[in-house]
C-alpha positions in Angstrom: 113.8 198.2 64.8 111.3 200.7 67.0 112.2 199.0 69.7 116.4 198.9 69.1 115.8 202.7 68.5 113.7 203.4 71.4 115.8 201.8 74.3 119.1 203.7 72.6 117.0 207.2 72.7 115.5 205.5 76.4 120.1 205.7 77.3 120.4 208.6 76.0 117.8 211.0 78.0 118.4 208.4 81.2 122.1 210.3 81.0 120.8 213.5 81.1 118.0 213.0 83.5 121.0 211.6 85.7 123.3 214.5 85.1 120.5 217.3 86.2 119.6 214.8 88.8 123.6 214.7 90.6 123.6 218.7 90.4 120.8 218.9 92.4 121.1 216.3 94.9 124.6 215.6 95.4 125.3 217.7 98.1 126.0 216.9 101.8 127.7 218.2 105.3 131.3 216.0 105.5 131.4 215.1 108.9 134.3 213.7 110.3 135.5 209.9 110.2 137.9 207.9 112.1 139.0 204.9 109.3 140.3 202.4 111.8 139.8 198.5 112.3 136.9 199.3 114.2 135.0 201.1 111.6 131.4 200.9 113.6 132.5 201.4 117.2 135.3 204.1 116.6 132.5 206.2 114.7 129.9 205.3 116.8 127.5 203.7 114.5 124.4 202.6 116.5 122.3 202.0 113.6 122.1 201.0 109.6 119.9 201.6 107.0 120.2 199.4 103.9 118.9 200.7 100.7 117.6 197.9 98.3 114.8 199.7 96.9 115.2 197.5 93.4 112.8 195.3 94.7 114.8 192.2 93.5 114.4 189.0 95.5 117.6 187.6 94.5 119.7 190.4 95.6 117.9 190.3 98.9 118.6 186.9 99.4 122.0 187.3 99.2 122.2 190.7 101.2 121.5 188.4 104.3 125.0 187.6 105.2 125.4 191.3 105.7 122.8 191.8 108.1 123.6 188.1 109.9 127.4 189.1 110.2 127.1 192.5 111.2 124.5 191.6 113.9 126.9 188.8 115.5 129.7 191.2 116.1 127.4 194.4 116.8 124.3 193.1 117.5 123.1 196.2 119.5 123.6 197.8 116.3 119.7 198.4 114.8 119.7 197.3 111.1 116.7 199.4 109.1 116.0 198.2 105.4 114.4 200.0 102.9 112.9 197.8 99.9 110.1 197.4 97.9 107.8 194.2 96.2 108.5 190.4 97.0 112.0 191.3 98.9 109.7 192.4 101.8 108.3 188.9 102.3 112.1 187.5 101.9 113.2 189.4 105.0 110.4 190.1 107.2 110.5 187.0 109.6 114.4 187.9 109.3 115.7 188.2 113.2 118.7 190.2 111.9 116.4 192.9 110.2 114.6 195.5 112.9 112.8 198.3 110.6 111.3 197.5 107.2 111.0 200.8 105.3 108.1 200.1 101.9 109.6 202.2 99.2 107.3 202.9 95.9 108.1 204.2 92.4 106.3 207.3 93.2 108.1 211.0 93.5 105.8 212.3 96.4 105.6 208.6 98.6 109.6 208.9 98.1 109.6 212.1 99.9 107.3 211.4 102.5 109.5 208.3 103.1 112.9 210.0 103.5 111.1 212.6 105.9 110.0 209.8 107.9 113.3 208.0 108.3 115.4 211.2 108.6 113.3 211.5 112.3 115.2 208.3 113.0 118.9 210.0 112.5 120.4 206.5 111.5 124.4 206.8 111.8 125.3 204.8 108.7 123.2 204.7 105.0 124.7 202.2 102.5 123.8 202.0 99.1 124.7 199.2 96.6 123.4 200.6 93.5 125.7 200.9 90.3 123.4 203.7 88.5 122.1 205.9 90.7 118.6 207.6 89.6 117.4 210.3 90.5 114.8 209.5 92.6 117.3 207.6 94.9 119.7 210.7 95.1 116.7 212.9 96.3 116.1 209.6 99.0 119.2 209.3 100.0 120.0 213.6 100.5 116.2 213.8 102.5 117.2 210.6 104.6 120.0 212.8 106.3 122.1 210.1 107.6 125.8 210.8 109.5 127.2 209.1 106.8 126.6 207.6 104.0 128.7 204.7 102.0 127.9 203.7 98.4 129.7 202.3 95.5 132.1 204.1 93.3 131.4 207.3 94.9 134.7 209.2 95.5 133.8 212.0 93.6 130.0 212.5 94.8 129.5 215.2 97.8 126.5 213.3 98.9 128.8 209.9 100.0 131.7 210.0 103.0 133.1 206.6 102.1 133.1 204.6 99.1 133.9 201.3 97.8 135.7 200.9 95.5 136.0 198.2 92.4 139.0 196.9 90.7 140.9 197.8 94.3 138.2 196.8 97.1 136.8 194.2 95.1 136.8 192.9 91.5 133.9 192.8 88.3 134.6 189.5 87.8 134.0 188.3 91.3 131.4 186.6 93.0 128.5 188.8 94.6 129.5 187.9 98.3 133.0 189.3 97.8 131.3 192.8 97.1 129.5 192.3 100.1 132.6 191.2 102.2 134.3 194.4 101.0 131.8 196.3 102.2 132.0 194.4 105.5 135.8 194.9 106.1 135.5 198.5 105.4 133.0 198.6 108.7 136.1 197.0 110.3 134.9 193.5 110.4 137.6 190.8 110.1 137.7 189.0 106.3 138.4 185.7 107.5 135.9 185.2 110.4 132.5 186.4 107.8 130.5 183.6 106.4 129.4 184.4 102.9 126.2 182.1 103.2 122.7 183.0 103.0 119.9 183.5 104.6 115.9 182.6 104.3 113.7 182.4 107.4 110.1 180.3 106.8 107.8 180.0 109.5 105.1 178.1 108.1 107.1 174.8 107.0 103.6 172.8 107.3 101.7 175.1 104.5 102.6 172.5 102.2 102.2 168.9 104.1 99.1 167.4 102.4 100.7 168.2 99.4 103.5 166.4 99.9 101.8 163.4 100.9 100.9 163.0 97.6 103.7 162.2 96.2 104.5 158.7 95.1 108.3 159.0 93.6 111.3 159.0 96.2 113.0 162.4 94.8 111.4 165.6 94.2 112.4 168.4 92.1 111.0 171.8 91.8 111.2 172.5 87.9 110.8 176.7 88.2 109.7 177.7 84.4 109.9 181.4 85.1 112.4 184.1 85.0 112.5 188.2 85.2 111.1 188.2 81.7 109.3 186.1 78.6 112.7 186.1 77.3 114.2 184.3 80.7 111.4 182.0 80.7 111.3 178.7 79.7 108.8 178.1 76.7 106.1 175.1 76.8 107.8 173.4 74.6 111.4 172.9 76.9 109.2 172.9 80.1 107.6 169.7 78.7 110.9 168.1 77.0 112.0 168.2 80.1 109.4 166.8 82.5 109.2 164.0 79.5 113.0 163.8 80.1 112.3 162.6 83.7 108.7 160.7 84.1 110.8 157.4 84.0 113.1 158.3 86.5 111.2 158.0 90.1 111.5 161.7 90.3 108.3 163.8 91.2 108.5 167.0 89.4 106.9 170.3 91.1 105.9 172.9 89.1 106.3 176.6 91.2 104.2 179.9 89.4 103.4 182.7 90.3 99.9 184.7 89.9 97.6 183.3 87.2 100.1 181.4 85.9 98.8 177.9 87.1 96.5 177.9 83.8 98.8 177.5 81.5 101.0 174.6 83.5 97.8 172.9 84.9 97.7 170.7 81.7 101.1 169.0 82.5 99.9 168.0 85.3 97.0 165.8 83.6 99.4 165.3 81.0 102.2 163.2 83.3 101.7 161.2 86.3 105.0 162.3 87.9 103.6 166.3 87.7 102.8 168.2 90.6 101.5 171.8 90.8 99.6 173.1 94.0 96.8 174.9 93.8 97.8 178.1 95.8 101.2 180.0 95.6 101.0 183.2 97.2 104.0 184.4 97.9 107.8 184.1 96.9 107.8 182.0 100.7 106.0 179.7 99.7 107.7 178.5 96.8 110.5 178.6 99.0 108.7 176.3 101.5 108.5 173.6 98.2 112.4 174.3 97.8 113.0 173.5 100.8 111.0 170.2 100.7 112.5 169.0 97.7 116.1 167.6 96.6 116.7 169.2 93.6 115.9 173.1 91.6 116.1 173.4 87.6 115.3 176.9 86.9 116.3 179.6 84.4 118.3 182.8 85.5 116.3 184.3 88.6 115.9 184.7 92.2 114.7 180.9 92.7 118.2 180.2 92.1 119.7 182.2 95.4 116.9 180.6 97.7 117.9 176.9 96.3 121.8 178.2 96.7 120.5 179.8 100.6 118.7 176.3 101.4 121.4 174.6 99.8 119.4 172.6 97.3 121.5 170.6 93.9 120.5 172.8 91.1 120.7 173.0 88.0 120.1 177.0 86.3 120.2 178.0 82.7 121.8 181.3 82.3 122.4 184.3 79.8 126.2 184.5 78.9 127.8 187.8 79.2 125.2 189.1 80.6 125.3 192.7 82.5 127.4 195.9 82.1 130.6 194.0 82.1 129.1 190.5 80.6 130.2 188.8 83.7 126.4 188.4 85.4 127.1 184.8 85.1 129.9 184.3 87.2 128.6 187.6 89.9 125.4 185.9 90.1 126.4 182.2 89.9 124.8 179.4 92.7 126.4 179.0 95.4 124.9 175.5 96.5 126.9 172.4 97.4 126.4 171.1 93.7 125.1 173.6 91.1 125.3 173.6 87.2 125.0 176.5 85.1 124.6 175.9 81.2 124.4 179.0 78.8 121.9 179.7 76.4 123.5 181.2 73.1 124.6 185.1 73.5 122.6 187.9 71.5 123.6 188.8 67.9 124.1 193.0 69.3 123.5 194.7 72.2 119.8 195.8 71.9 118.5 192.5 71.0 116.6 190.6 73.8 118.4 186.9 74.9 116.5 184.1 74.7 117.2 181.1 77.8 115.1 178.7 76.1 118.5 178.5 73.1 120.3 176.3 75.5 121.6 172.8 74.3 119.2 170.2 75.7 121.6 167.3 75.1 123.6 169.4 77.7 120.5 169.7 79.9 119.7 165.9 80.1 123.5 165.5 80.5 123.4 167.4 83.6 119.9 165.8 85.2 121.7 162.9 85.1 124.6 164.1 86.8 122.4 165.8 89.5 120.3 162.9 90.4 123.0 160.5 91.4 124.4 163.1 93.5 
């Protein structure tokens, strides 16, 4: 119950922070723009900064088509990125990405960040964000692009162009069409953008004695972890379903991250067909063992986009309903050549916490099956 009433009062002040937060930031010189078919040569647009300071890997992930498309037909055009955490590492080797901009959760380091890039007087600024907070108006005033393009914006002074859902795009819709919209209204053409994804690795070998290892003819990498506890698998499903397959010629990989190799490193003695290496340090390599497997299982998180960007089978186990609209499942759904989703059960109200590990395992094993004869 402290909890339920904390996140409502949490709503509640967030509103008001953002309303001070708009009257003082949302202000900005219109400058003129020519809406034509060739958005980025008729306004001279020599360089874009992305703003993906969420930090989230999966959103990254799929953000590469932008800066792959844009770069084929403009690829004098210098692409900046600001973002923050493990999204780093999923763009950094990216050809398509020139600047890398570090942001962090701190007022001052904001500041000095905005400064910094505003002495690079990019052209275009787009922003993807849905809620705007405060910290990213003040960024996105101090940056002092030409123009800037965000999402929903119409009525903001601080944003020239806008895209707009329901007309440009719809709720309901997969992620990349969001993206494409923003794409055609930089006057690229709609039918000549692919909506894949991108993921560059560069040391494929980290993982080769490891691999060596391995006895059965398929591999999967069985990801326990999501964005919280409550998007986790438990013990108890991790190990129902690596019982589920230790009859089945299928080597099962266990990815982590941090410390959490002590609690998995007893399924390893436990099953023959278990496999966990010693060292993952970064969201790259775990995306090196994607890439060397033939199959993902994973709960509702950014492992999902790198199977869907290396174009693993997968099966993911995902919140229904989830987001502002409750259509995160279908936004955010795989986009490999065969991918499964199955739902866990839906909270009871809105400030409860959902809990992945309520899916139906008959379903689960239903789908393995499925999967491996694919």
């Amino acid at each position: 119950m402290i909890k339920k009433l904390n996140r409502i009062f949490q709503d509640y002040m967030r509103e008001k922070r953002l309303k001070i937060g708009k009257y003082i930031w949302d202000r900005k010189e219109k400058v003129k723009i020519i809406n034509g078919d060739n958005f980025i040569k008729d306004n001279d647009i020599k360089s874009i900064l992305f703003l993906r300071y969420d930090g989230k890997i999966g959103d990254m992930i799929v953000n590469s088509l932008m800066f792959r498309e844009i770069k084929k037909v403009y690829p004098d055009v210098k692409i900046g990125v600001v973002a923050r955490g493990a999204a780093i590492d999923i763009i950094k080797d990216n050809p398509n990405v020139d600047k890398i901009y570090e942001y962090y959760k701190n007022r001052k380091k904001i500041k000095d960040l905005a400064l910094k890039i505003k002495e690079e007087k990019y052209d275009l600024l787009i922003d993807f964000s849905e809620m705007i907070r405060v910290n990213q108006m003040m960024l996105i005033n101090l940056v002092g692009a030409r123009i800037n393009l965000g999402l929903d914006r119409k009525n903001w002074k601080l944003f020239d162009l806008s895209i707009e859902s329901n007309k440009d795009f719809k709720w309901t819709e997969h992620i990349t069409k969001r993206y494409l919209a923003y794409l055609v209204k930089l006057g690229l053409k709609k039918d000549s953008v692919n909506l894949s994804y991108d993921i560059y690795l560069k040391d494929e070998k980290k993982y080769e004695v490891f691999f060596n290892k391995i006895k059965e003819n398929k591999k999967i990498v069985l990801n326990p972890y999501g964005a919280s506890k409550h998007k986790s698998f438990s013990i108890e499903n991790l190990d129902k379903i690596i019982d589920f397959l230790k009859n089945k010629n299928v080597a099962v990989i266990l990815v982590y991250f941090g410390d959490k190799y002590k609690e998995l490193a007893y399924l390893e003695k436990k099953y023959k067909n278990v496999y966990i290496p010693k060292k993952i340090e970064s969201i790259l390599d775990t995306a090196i063992l994607i890439k060397k497997s033939d199959y993902v299982i994973s709960p509702d998180t950014s492992i999902v986009h790198i199977a869907s960007a290396l174009d693993k089978k997968l099966i993911a186990a995902y919140p229904p309903k989830g987001g502002k609209y409750g259509v995160d499942h279908l936004v955010w759904a795989p986009k490999s050549d065969y991918a499964k989703v199955i739902f866990c059960k839906d909270k009871e109200s809105f400030h409860d916490e959902i809990d992945i590990n309520t899916f139906n395992f008959d379903e689960m094993k239903n789908e393995i099956i499925k999967m491996l004869k694919k």
